[in-house]
N, C-alpha and C positions, 0 to 999 in steps of 0.2 A: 639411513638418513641421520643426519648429525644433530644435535642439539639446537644449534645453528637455526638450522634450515627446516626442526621442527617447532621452532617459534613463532607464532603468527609476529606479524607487524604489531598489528593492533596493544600487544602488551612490549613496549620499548623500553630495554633493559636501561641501569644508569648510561653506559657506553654510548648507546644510541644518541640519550638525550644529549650526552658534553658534545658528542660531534654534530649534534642537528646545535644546538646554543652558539656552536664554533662558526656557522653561517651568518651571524646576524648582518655582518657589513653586506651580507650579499639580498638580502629584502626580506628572506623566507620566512625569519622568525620577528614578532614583533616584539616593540619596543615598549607595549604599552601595559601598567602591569594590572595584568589578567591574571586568574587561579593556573596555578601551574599544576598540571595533573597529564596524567599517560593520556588521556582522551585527549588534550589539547596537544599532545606532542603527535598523537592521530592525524589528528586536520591538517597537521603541517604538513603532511608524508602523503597521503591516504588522497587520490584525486575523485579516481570512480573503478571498480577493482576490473574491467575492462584493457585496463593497463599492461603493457610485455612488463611478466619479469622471467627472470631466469633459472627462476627454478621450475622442475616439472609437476609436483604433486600441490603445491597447497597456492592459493591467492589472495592468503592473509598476512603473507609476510615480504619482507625486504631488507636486504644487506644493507646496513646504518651506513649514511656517506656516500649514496650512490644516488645519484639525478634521475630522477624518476625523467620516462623518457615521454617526450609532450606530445602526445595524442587527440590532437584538437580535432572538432566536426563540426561540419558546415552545417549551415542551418536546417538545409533540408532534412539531415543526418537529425538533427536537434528534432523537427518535426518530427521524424517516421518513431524518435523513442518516445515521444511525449505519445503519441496516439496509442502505441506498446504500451506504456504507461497505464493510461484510461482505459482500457478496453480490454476488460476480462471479463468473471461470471459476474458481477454485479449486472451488468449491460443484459444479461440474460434475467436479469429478477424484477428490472424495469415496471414490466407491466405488470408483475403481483404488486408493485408499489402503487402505480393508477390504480387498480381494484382497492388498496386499500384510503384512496383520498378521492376517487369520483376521474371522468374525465377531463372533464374542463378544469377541475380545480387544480389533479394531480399535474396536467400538462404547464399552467400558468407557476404550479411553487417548482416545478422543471426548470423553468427559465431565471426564475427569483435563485432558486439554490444556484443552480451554474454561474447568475454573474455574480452572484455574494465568494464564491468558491472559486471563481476565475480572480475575482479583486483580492481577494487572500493568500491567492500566489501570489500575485503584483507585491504585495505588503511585503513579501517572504523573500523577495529577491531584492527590493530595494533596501530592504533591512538589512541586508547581507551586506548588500555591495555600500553602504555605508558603515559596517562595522566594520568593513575590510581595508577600505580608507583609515578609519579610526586608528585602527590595528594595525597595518602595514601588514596585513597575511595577505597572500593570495588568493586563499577561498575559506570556506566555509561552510562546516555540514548541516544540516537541522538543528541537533542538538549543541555543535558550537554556536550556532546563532543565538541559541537561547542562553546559555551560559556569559556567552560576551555581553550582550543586551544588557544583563545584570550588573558582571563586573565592572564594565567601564560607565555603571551610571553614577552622576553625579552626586546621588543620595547613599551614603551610608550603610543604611537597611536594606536598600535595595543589593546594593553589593552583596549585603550577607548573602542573600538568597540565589548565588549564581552556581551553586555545585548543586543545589535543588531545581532548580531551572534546567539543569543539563539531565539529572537523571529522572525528571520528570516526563520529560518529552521521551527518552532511551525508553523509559517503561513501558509508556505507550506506543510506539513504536513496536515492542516486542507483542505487545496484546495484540494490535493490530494486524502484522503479519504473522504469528501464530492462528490469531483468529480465521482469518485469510486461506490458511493452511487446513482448516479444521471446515473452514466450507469447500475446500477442494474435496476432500474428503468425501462428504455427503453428496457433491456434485458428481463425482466419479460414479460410488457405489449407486445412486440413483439412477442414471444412466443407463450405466450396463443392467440395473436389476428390469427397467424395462426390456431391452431386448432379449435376455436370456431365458424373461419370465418365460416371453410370448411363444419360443421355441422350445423351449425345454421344461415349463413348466415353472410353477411357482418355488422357488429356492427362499430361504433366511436370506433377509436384509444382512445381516450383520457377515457371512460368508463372504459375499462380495465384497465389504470393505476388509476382511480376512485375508482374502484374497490379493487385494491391491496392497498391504500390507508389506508383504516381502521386496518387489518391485520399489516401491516407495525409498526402502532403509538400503537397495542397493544404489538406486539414484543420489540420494544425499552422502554418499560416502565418496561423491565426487566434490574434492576440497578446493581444485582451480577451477573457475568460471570460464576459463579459453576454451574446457574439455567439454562445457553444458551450450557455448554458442551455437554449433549447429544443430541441437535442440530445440532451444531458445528461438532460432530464427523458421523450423519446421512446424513448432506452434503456433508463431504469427499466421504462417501461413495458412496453416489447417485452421484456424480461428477468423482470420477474414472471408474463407471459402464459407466455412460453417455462417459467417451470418448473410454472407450470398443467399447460401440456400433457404435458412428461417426468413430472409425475407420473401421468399418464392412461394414458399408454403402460407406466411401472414398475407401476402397482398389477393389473394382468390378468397371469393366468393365475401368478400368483405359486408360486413350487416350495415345498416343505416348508423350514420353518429348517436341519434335520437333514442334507437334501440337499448344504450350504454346509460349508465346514470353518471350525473352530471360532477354529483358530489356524493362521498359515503358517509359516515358520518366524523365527528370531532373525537370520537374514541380510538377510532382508528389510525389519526392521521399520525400519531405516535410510532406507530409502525412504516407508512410511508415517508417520513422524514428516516428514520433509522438506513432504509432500503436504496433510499435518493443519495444520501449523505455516501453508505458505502461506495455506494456505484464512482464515487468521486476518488478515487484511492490515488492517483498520482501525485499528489502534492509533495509527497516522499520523494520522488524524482527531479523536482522541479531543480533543487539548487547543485544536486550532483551534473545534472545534462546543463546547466548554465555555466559553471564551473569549468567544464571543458568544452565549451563553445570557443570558434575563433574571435569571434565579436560578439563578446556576451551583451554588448549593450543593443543588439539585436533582439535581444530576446524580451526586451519591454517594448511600449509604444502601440497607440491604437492599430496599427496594421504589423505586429513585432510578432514573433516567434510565439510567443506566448498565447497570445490574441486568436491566431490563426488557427493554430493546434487545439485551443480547447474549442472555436465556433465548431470546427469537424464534430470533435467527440461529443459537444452539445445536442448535434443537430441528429448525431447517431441515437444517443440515450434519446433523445421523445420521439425519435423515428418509430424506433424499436419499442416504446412505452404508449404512445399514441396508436400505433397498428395493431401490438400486439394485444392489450383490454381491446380491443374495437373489435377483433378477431374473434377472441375466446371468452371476453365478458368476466364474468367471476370463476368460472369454470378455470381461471390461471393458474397456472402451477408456479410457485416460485422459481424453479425455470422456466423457460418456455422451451427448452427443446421438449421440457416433459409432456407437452402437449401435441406435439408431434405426432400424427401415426406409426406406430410401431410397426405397422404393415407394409411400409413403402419402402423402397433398397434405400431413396434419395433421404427420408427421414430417420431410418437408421442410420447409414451415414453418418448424417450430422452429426449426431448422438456421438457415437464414436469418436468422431473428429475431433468435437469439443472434449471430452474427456480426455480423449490423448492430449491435447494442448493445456488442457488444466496438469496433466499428468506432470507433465513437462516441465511445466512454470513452477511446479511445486519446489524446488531444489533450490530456485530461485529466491522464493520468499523465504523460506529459512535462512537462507544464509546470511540476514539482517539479526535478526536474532543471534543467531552465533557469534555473528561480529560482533555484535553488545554484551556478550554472556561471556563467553571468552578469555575475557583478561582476568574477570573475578575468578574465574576456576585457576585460572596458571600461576594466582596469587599463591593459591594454597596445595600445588602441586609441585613435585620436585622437575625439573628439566627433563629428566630422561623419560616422563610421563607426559609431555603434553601434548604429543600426537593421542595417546591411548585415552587422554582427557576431553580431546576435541571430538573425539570418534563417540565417544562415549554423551556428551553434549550433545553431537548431533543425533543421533538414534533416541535418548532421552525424548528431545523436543518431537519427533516421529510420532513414538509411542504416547506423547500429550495429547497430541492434536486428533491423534486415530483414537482414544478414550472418549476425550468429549464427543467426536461426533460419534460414533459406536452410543451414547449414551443420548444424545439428543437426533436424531436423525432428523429434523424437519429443516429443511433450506433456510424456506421462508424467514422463521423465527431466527436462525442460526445469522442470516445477513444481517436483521433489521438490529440484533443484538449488536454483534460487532462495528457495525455501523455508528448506535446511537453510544456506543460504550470508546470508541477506539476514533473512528475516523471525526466525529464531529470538534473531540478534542483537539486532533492537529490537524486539522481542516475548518477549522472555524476560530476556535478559542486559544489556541495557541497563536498564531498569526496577529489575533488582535491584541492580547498581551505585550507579545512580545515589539511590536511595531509602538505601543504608548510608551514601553519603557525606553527603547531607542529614544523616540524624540524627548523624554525626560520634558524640562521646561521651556522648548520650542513647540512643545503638541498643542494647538491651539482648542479651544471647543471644543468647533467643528468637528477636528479630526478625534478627538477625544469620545464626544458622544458616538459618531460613528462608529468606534473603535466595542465603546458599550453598549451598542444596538448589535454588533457581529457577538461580542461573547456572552449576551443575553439569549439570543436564538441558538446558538450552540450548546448554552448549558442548560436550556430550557428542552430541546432535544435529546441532551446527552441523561439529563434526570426521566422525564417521560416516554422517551422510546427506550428507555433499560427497564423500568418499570412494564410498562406495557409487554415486552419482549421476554420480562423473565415472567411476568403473569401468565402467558399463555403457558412458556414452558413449563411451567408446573402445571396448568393445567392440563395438557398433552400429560406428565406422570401419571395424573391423580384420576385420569381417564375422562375426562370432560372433554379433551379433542384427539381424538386420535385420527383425523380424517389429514 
């Protein structure tokens, strides 16, 4: 492979940039002056990495000057990735999050977070699609939203702060799918360490994830995402059949409501905000699958694209959160397959299923990270190194994520952590930032306090469920919980 062609995109040589600058008369680049940086020469290039290119090994890169070829989707298409989007292992921790805020209570801040979290899409897409007006680009990724937001406001200081803005959100970002990563982790080894106990006896926790280890670092060595789709779409599948069946199993012999306590206590609910907040993880999706809609202004509006996808995934989290404490009471495992019979083919199964499809998806979430990590290592690598660098990046981030959980194995903790540390930041607090700074001095109040009531309840979550979440984890060390 050439030097070429072992270049990701993501880091665009001068070359790239004179012939992407050489388009202006034709829209792609804007006119308006933004921080000029490789990242922003990214957004220009970079739709959704779903994209044909023509190389076969990697789907970080692309021949400078060539027309990215326009791969739109219908909304339906738009629909089935938004609900791929929402619907992974969080959805399974649901009802450790009821156990830890009551029924009634947990089911009612279900509803509260989902339209606070569905309106902060809303925020994240009109934000976009008005920086893009501003700007003359065609799209827009997360972190160029936030970087644009800054540079083109009309205050000064504000400007200063637009390459902090950009690798503020990048950071988190990488926490967040790292973290993501590191509860697949503890989801897998959990899983299987139930059904192999049951057969073959009690094995080391840590051997299973030993085990799943090698697997793992041969998956991520897959560099183009065309090569992981029939994966990717084997998961869905095994992952909508699996919660077929956990419903099968949650809806028999169901206890009276009244059986359940109502509310737990205010010490906990620290942790059920962390658990609620993770379950919400697509928001990272939102402005890539808008981006390549045919009619992206489909995708707002009370009955829009947007609307529809998340009442589904809404109605699924307190299906699965409501049944499943109603079910199992406190007795919940931070999954619920882990409450399953280990006895039964159909409750094995699942077990399996879902870890295969976590297995799966794993390749996936890393390669957000690598995307953002990436260009800083090829700064400081010669050319004929940056496949050996890439390789090297991605087994790194492997071996991170298989540490921390090898060191913390408890789900539970490990979601509500990542949750209250990762996702309530750009799911909550980032959206409402970034949407005040857009309107600069058209924000009126209204939309200002509003703005200050979303990133009060996000940083109010993000300080007391990381608190709460690393309380326990020490406690779990220092042996005060080891259950």
């Amino acid at each position: 492979m050439s030097t070429q062609e072992a270049e990701p995109l993501i880091s665009c040589d001068r070359a790239d940039e004179s012939s992407v600058h050489q388009k202006r008369g034709s829209g792609l680049v804007s006119d308006a002056s933004i921080p000029s940086s490789p990242e922003v020469v990214r957004a220009k290039k970079i739709i959704i990495p779903d994209i044909s290119i023509s190389d076969d090994d990697s789907d970080l890169f692309s021949n400078a000057g060539e027309d990215v070829p326009d791969h739109k989707i219908s909304n339906t298409d738009t629909i089935i990735h938004l609900l791929k989007g929402n619907i992974g292992p969080g959805i399974l921790a649901l009802p450790d999050a009821i156990k830890n805020s009551g029924l009634v209570v947990g089911n009612i801040g279900l509803v509260v977070m989902a339209t606070i979290c569905v309106h902060c899409m809303h925020m994240l897409v009109n934000t976009s699609q008005e920086l893009c007006r501003r700007t003359n680009l065609p799209f827009l990724t997360y972190s160029d939203v936030a970087e644009t937001c800054f540079a083109t406001s009309s205050s000064s200081r504000l400007r200063a702060f637009a390459s902090t803005a950009r690798t503020v959100i990048d950071v988190f970002l990488c926490i967040t799918q790292l973290g993501f990563c590191c509860v697949y982790f503890v989801f897998i080894s959990q899983n299987l360490q139930q059904i192999f106990d049951h057969y073959y006896g009690e094995i080391n926790y840590h051997i299973y994830m030993a085990i799943i280890l090698i697997p793992m670092l041969f998956l991520v060595s897959i560099r183009n995402l065309k090569y992981l789709s029939p994966v990717s779409m084997l998961a869905n599948i095994l992952q909508f059949i699996g919660l077929g069946i956990i419903f099968f199993y949650v809806f028999q012999d169901l206890p009276c409501t009244w059986d359940r306590k109502p509310f737990a206590s205010i010490g906990q609910l620290p942790l059920f905000f962390g658990t609620a907040i993770y379950a919400f993880e697509g928001i990272g999706v939102v402005l890539p699958l808008e981006n390549q809609m045919k009619t992206s202004a489909d995708m707002k509006g009370w009955n829009g694209v947007l609307n529809t996808s998340m009442v589904i995934v809404s109605c699924l989290y307190i299906a699965v959160a409501f049944f499943g404490y109603l079910k199992y009471g406190d007795s919940v495992a931070g999954s619920i397959t882990l409450n399953l019979p280990v006895n039964e083919f159909m409750a094995m199964l699942v077990k399996l299923m879902m870890s295969l499809a976590v297995f799966f998806t794993y390749a996936l979430q890393v390669y957000v990270p690598v995307d953002i990590i990436n260009p800083f290592i090829q700064k400081r690598v010669s050319p004929q190194n940056y496949l050996k660098a890439e390789y090297a990046l991605r087994f790194s981030l492997v071996l991170l994520t298989f540490s921390f959980a090898a060191a913390i194995p408890k789900l539970d903790l490990f979601i509500s952590l990542v949750g209250a540390v990762a996702s309530s930041t750009l799911a909550l607090m980032a959206p409402a930032v970034i949407d005040t700074v857009t309107q600069g001095e058209r924000c009126c109040w209204q939309r200002a306090l509003k703005n200050v009531i979303i990133f009060i309840i996000g940083f109010l979550g993000f300080i007391f469920g990381s608190y709460v979440s690393l309380r326990n984890i020490i406690n779990y060390f220092i042996g005060e919980d080891k259950t």
